[in-house]
C-alpha positions as CSV (number, residue, x, y, z in Angstrom):
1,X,96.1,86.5,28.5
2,X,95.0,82.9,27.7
3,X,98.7,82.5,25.7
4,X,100.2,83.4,29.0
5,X,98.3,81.3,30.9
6,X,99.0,78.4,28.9
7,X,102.4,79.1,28.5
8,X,102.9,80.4,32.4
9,X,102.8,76.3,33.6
10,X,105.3,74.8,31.2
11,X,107.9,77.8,32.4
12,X,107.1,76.7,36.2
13,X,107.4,73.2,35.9
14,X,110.1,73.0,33.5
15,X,112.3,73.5,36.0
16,X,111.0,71.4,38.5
17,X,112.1,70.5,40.8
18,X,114.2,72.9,41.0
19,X,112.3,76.3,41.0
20,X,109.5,74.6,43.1
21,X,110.7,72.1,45.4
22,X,113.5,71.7,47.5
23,X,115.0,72.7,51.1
24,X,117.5,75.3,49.9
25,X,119.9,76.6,48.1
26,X,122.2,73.2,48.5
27,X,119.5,70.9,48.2
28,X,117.8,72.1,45.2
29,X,121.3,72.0,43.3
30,X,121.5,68.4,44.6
31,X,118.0,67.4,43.5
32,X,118.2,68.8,40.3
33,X,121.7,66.8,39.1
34,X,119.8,63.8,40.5
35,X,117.0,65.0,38.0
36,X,118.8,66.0,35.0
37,X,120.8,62.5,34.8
38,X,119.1,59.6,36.9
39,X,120.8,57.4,38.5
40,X,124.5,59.4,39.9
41,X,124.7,61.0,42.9
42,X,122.2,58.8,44.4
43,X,124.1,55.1,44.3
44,X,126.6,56.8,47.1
45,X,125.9,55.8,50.8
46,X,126.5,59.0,52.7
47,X,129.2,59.3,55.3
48,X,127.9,61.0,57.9
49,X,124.7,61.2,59.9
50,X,124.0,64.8,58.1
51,X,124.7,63.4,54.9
52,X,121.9,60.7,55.3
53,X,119.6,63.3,56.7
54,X,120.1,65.3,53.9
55,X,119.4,62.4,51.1
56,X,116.3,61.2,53.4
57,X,114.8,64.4,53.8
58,X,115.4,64.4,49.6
59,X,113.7,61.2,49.2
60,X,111.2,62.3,51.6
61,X,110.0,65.4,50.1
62,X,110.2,63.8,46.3
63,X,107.1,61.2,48.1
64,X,105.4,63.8,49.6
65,X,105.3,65.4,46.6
66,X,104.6,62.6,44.0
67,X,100.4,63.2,43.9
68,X,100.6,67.1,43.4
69,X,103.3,66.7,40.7
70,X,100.9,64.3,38.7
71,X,98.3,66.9,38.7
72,X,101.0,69.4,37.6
73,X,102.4,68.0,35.1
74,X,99.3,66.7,33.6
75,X,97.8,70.5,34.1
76,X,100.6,71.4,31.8
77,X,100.0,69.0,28.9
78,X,96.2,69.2,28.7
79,X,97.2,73.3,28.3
80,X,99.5,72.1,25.0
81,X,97.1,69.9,23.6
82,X,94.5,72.8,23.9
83,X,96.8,75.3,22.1
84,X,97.5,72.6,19.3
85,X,93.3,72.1,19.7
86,X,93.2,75.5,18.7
87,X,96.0,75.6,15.9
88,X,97.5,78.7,18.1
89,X,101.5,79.3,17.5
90,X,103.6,76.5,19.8
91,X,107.2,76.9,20.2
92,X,108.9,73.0,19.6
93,X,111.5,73.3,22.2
94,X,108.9,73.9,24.7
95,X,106.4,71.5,23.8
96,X,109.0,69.1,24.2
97,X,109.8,70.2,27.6
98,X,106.3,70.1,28.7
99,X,105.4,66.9,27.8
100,X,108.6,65.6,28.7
101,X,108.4,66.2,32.6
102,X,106.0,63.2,33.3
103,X,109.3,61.0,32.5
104,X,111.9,63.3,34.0
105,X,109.8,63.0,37.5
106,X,109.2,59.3,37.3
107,X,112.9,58.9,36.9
108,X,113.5,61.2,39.9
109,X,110.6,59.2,42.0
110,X,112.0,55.9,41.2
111,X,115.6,56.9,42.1
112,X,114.2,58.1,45.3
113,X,112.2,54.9,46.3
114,X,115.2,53.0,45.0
115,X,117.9,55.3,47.1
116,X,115.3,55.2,49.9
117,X,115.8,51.0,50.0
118,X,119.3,51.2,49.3
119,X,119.6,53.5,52.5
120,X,118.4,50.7,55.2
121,X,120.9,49.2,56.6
122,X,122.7,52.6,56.7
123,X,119.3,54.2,58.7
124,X,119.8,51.3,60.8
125,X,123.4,51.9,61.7
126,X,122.7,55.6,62.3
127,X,119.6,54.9,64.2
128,X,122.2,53.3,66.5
129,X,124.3,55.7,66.8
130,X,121.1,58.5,67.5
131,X,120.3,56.1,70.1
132,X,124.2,55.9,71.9
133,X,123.9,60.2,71.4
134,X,120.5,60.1,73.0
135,X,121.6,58.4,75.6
136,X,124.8,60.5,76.1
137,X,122.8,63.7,75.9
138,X,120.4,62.4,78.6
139,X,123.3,61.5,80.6
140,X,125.1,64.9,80.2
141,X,121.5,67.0,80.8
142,X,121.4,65.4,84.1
143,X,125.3,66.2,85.0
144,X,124.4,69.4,83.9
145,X,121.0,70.0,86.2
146,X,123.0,68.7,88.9
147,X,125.8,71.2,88.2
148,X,123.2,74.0,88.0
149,X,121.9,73.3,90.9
150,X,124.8,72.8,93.2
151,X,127.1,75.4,91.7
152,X,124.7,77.5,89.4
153,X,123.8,81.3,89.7
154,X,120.9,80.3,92.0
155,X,122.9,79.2,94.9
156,X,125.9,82.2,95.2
157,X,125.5,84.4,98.2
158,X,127.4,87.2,95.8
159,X,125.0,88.5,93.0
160,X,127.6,90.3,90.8
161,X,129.3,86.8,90.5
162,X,125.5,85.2,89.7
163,X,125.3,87.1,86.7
164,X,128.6,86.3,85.7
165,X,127.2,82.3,86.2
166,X,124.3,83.2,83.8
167,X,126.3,84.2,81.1
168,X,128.2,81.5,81.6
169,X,124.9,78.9,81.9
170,X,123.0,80.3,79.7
171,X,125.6,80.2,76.9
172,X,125.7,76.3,78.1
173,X,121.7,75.9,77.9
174,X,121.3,77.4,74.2
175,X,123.9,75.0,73.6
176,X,122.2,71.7,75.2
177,X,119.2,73.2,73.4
178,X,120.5,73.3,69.8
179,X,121.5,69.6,70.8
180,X,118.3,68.5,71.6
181,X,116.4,70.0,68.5
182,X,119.3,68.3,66.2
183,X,118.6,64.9,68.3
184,X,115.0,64.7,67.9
185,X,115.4,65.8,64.1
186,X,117.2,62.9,64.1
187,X,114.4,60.2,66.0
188,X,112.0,61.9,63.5
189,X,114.0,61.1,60.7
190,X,114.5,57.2,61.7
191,X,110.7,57.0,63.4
192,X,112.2,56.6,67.1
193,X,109.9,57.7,69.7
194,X,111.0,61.4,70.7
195,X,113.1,61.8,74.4
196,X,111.8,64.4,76.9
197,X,114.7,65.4,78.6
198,X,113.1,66.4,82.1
199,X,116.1,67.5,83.4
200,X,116.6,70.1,80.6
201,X,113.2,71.2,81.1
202,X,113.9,71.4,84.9
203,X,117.0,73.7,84.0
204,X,114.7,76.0,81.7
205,X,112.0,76.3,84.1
206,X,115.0,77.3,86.9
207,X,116.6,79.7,84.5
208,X,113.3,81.6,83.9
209,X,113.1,82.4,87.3
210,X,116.2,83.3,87.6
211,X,116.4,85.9,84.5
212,X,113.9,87.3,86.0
213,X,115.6,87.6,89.5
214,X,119.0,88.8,88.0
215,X,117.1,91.6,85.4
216,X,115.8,92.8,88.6
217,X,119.4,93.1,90.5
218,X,120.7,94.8,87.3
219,X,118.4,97.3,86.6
220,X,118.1,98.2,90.3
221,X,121.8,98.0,90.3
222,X,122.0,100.2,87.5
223,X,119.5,102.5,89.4
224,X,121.9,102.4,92.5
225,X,125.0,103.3,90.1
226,X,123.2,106.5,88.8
227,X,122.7,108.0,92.0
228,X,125.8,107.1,93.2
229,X,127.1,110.4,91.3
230,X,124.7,112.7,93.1
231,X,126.7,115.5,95.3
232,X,125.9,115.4,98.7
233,X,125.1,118.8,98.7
234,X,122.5,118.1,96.2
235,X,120.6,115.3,97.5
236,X,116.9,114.6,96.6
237,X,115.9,112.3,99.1
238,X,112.0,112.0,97.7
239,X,113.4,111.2,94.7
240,X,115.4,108.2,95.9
241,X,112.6,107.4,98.1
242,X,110.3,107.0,94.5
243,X,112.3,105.2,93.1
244,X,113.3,102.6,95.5
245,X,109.3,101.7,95.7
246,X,109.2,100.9,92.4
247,X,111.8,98.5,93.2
248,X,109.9,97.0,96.1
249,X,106.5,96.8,94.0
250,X,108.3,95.0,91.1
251,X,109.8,92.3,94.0
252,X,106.2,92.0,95.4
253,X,105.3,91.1,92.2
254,X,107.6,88.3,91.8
255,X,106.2,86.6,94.9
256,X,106.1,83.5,93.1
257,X,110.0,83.4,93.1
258,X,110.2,83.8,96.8
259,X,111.3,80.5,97.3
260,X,114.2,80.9,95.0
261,X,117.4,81.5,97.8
262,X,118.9,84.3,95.3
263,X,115.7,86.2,95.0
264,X,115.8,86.7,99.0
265,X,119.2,88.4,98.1
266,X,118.0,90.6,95.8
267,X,114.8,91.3,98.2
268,X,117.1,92.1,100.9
269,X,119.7,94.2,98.9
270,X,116.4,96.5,97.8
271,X,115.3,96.5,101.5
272,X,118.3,97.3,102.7
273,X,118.3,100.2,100.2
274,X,115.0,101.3,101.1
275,X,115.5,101.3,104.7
276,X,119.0,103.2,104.4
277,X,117.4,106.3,102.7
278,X,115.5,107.5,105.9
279,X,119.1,107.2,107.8
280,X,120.9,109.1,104.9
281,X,117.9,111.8,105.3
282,X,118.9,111.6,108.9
283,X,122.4,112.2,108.4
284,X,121.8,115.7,106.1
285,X,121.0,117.3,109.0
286,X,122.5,120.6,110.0
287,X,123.3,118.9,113.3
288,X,126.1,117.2,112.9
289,X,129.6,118.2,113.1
290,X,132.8,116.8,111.9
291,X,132.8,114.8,115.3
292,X,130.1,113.2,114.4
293,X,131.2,111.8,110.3
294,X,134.3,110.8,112.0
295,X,132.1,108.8,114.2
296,X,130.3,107.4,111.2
297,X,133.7,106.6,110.0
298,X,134.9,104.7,112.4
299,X,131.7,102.4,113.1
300,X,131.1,101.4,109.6
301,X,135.0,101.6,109.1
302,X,134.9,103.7,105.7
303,X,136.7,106.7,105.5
304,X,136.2,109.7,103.4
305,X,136.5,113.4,103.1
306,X,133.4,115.3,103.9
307,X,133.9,118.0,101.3
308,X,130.1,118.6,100.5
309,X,131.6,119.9,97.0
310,X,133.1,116.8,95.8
311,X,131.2,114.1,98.3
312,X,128.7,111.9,96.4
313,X,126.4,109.4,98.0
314,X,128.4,106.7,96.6
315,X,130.8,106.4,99.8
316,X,127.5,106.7,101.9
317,X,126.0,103.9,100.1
318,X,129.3,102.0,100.4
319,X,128.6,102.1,104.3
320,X,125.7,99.6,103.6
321,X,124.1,102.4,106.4
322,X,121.0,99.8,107.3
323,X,123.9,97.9,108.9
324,X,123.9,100.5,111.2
325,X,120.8,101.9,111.8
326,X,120.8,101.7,115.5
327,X,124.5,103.8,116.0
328,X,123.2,106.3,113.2
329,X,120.6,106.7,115.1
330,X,122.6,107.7,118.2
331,X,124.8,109.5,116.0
332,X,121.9,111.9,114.8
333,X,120.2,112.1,118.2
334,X,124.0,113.2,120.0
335,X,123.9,115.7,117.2
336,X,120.5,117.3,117.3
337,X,120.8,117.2,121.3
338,X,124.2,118.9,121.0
339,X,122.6,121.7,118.5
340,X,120.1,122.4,121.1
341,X,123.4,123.3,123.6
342,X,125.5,124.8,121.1
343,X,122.2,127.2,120.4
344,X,121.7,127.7,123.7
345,X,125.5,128.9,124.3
346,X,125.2,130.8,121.4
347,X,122.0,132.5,122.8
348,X,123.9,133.2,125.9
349,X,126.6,134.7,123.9
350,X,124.3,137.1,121.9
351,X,122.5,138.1,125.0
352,X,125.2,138.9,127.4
353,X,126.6,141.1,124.2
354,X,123.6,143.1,124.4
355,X,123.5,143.1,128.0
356,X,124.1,147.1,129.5
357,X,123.9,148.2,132.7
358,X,121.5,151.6,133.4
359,X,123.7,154.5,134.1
360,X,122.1,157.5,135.0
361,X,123.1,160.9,136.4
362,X,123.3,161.7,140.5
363,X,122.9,164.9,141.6
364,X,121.9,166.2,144.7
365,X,121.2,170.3,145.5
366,X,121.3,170.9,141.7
367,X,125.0,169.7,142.0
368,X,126.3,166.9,140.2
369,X,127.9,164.1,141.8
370,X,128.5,161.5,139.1
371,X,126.6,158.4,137.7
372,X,125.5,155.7,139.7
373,X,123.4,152.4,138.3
374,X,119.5,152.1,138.3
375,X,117.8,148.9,139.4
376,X,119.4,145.6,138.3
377,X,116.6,143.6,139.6
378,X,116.0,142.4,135.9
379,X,119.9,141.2,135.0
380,X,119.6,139.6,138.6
381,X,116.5,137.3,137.1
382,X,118.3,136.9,133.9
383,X,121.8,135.4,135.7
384,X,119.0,133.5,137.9
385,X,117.0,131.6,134.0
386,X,120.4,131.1,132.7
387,X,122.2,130.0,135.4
388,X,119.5,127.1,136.0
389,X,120.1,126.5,132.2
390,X,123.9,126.1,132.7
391,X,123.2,123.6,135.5
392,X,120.9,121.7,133.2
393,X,123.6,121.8,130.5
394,X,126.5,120.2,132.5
395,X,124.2,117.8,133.7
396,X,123.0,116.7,130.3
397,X,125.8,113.5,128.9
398,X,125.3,115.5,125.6
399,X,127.3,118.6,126.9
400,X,131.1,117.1,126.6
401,X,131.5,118.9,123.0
402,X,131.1,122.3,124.6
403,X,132.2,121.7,128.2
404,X,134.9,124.0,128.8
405,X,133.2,126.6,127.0
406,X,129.9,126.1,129.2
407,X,132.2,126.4,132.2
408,X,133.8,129.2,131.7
409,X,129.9,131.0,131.0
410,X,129.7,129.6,134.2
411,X,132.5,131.4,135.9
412,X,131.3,134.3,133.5
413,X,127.9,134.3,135.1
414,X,129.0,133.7,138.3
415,X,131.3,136.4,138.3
416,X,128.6,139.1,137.0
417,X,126.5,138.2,139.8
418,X,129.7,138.8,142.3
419,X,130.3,142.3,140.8
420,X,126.8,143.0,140.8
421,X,126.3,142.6,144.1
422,X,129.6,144.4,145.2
423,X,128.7,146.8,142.8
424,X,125.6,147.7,144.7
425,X,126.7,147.5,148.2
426,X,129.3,150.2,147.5
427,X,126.5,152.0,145.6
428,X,124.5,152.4,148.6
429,X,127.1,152.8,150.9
430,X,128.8,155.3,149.3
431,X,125.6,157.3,148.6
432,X,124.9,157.2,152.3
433,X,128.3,158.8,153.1
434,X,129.1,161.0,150.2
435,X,126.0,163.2,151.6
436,X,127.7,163.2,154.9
437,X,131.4,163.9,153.9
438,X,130.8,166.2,151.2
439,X,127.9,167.8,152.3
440,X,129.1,168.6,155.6
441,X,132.4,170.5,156.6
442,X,131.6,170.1,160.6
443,X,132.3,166.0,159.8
444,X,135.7,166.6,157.5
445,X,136.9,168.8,160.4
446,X,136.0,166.1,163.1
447,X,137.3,163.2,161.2
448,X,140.0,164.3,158.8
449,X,141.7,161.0,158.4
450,X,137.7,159.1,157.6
451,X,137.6,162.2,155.1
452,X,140.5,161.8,153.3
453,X,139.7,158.3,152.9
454,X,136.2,158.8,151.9
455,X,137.9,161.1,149.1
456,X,140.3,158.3,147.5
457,X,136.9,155.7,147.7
458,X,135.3,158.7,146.2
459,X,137.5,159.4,143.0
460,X,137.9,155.6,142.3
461,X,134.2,155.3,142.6
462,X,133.7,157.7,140.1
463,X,136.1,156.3,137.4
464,X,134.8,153.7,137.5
465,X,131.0,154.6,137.0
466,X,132.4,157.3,134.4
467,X,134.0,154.1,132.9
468,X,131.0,152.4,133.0
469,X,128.5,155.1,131.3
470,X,131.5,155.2,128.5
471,X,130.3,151.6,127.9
472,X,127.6,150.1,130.4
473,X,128.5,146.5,128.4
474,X,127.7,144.4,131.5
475,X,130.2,141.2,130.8
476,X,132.9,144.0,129.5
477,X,132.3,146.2,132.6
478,X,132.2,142.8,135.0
479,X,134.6,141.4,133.2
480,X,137.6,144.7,133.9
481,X,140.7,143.0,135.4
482,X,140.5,143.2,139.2
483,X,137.1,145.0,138.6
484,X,136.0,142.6,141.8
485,X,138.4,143.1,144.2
486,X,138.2,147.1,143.7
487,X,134.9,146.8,144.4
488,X,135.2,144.3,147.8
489,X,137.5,146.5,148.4
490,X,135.6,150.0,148.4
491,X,133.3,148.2,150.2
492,X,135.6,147.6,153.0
493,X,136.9,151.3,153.4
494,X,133.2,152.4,153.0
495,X,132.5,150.0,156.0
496,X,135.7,151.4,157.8
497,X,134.7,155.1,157.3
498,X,130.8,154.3,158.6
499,X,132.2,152.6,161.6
500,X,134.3,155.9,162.3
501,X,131.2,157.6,162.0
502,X,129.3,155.5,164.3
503,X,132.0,156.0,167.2
């Protein structure tokens, strides 16, 4: 232990300074040939401004180091004159070494105060020339603020080509920055007073602001991008909706950059965003038609093919829908009011399919005299509802869609209520003679023609009502070709045949 700590010194400092002292690889080398052999490598003025630094920072760091060195070196041969104190084992070569350091460094520090007045006039003449590049820098810092702000990413109305400007200025920033460090390195160096640059510092405070505006774009950009892919058909509007706030906290947040023109763009690209998702919501309704995207189409002037298989929300967000909020608006309102009438038509349809008259049997004695229809008091209220609903359809500005098809359930309607009533007015009439002609021969003798007439009404009365209790459909059995004018008709003979009756 004490052998090693006496010997541990001479090993460190033998090889000062190169083991110890020194700025790097380079410089080390450099120091130690000045070291080993005094007096070359040091008469040579350098050539260039990192030349000198190099040799000054040399010189510099041999004075810095001149007091801790005495006390090392002196360390080191009080330790060898204790081991020869103590008559313990010395090796010669590095005795000799040891106590030959004190001289080694004194050479090295006088080289380095003589290099160090050797160097002045060439400090002087690069002092200049730091001063001429101080100057220029200054000069170029401002031609660059003034660039940054006149043409920078903070004053493009078009964010995608921002971020292409930040790249572009902050490649050009780290660059005036690596500059500036090497310049005032260099008024260190030759003791000038150290230039601020305000201008660069204006530019760094700008570009702060900025990263932060443009990392907010991107990532909500990126955000944007991802749900582009979503199908249509599998749209999760809450989902959207979540993450869209988060968007709109983060900008709150960043309320100190409000007066920064490019953070209003980003600000109103989220907002737009944000207020675009209710519309979209709108516009997954089961209301709209084909009429209606090809409406959406041709107001925001994008055109796609509404295949919910292979539709993503990335043409929809191409719209830029909030551009559009009012016509989307109409466009969804036409739609749900044109559900409500294409319900209501198919209502009619379902109901007047299930529609049937009441047949029932008509005899009279025990004999049987066919079928005739009960009350229809209750298909008579039903044309009455839906025929006011037909009148409220056509007058509604929503009802051009499905106008022909609601007039001819108007001509439908109308015509069941014509049959109806013709229907039972021969009814009546018919039951009123048929007790008379076939009931009584004294009346088929007296009026043979009236009887003979009474028998064709008679057997086209029944085929019809045995047509009808085959299938009492009322729109089928309304709806017979000529079913109308059969019936106007019977009614006319019937009335013939009573007038014969009442003469």
């Amino acid at each position: 232990m004490r052998k090693r700590w006496l010997s541990a010194p001479c090993e460190e400092l033998c090889g000062m300074p190169e083991g110890r002292h020194g700025q790097g690889g380079g410089q080390r080398s450099r120091a130690t040939d000045s070291t080993a052999e005094p007096g070359q490598g040091w008469r040579q003025a350098p050539d260039t401004l990192e030349d000198l630094k190099f040799v000054l920072n040399i010189v510099a760091e041999v004075k810095m180091m001149s007091m801790k060195m005495e006390l090392d070196y002196t360390d080191v041969e009080e330790r060898y004159r204790t081991r020869e104190l103590y008559d313990l084992p010395l090796d010669p070569a590095q005795k000799e070494l040891a106590f030959g350091i004190r001289k080694r460094w004194m050479q090295l520090e006088d080289n380095a105060w003589l290099m160090d007045d050797a160097l002045e006039s060439t400090k002087r003449k690069f002092t200049e020339i730091t001063g001429k590049e101080v100057t220029s820098f200054a000069e170029a810092t401002i031609e660059f603020r003034d660039r940054m702000m006149q043409q920078g990413p903070g004053t493009v109305t078009d964010l995608d080509e921002g971020l292409e400007l930040m790249k572009k200025f902050q490649g050009e920033l780290a660059t005036k920055h690596a500059k500036r460090d090497q310049l005032v390195l260099a008024q260190k160096l030759f003791d000038l007073p150290i230039t601020s640059y305000p201008e660069l510092l204006e530019i760094e405070n700008l570009m702060k602001d900025l990263v932060q505006i443009y990392q907010l774009y991107t990532d909500f950009s990126a955000t944007v991008k991802q749900s582009s892919s979503m199908l249509w058909a599998e749209l999760d509007i809450q989902k959207l909706l979540a993450g869209t706030d988060e968007f709109v906290i983060r900008a709150k947040r960043m309320k100190a950059l409000k007066s920064r023109p490019t953070f209003g763009l980003v600000e109103g690209k989220i907002k737009g965003f944000q207020d675009s998702l209710p519309l979209i919501q709108d516009l997954k309704s089961e209301a709209l038609r084909k009429r209606h995207w090809e409406k959406l189409m041709q107001v925001t002037g994008k055109s796609f093919e509404m295949d919910t298989k292979t539709f993503t929300l990335a043409k929809l967000f191409a719209m830029e829908l909030h551009n559009f909020a009012n016509v989307i608006s109409e466009i969804t309102t036409t739609a749900l009011k044109e559900l409500n009438i294409e319900q209501e038509i198919k209502k009619l349809t379902d109901t007047w399919k299930d529609q049937k008259f009441d047949v029932a049997k008509y005899t009279k004695g025990g004999l049987d005299r066919g079928w005739v229809l009960r009350s229809t008091d209750e298909v008579q209220l039903l044309l009455e509802d839906m025929g006011l609903n037909m009148q409220s359809m056509t007058a509604s500005r929503y009802v051009k869609p499905f106008l022909d098809e609601v007039r001819r359930w108007e001509g439908k309607l109308s015509l069941i209520g014509e049959v109806i009533d013709a229907w039972m007015q021969v009814q009546r009439k018919w039951m009123y003679l048929e007790s008379i002609f076939v009931g009584s021969d004294d009346i088929r003798n007296q009026l043979p023609e009236e009887a003979k007439r009474f028998d064709v009404i008679d057997k086209n009365w029944k085929k019809i009502m045995a047509d009808t209790a085959r299938n009492p459909n009322i729109l089928e059995a309304c709806s017979v070709e000529s079913r109308l004018d059969t019936l106007r008709l019977l009614a006319q003979q019937l009335e013939t045949c009573q007038k014969s009756l009442s003469e």
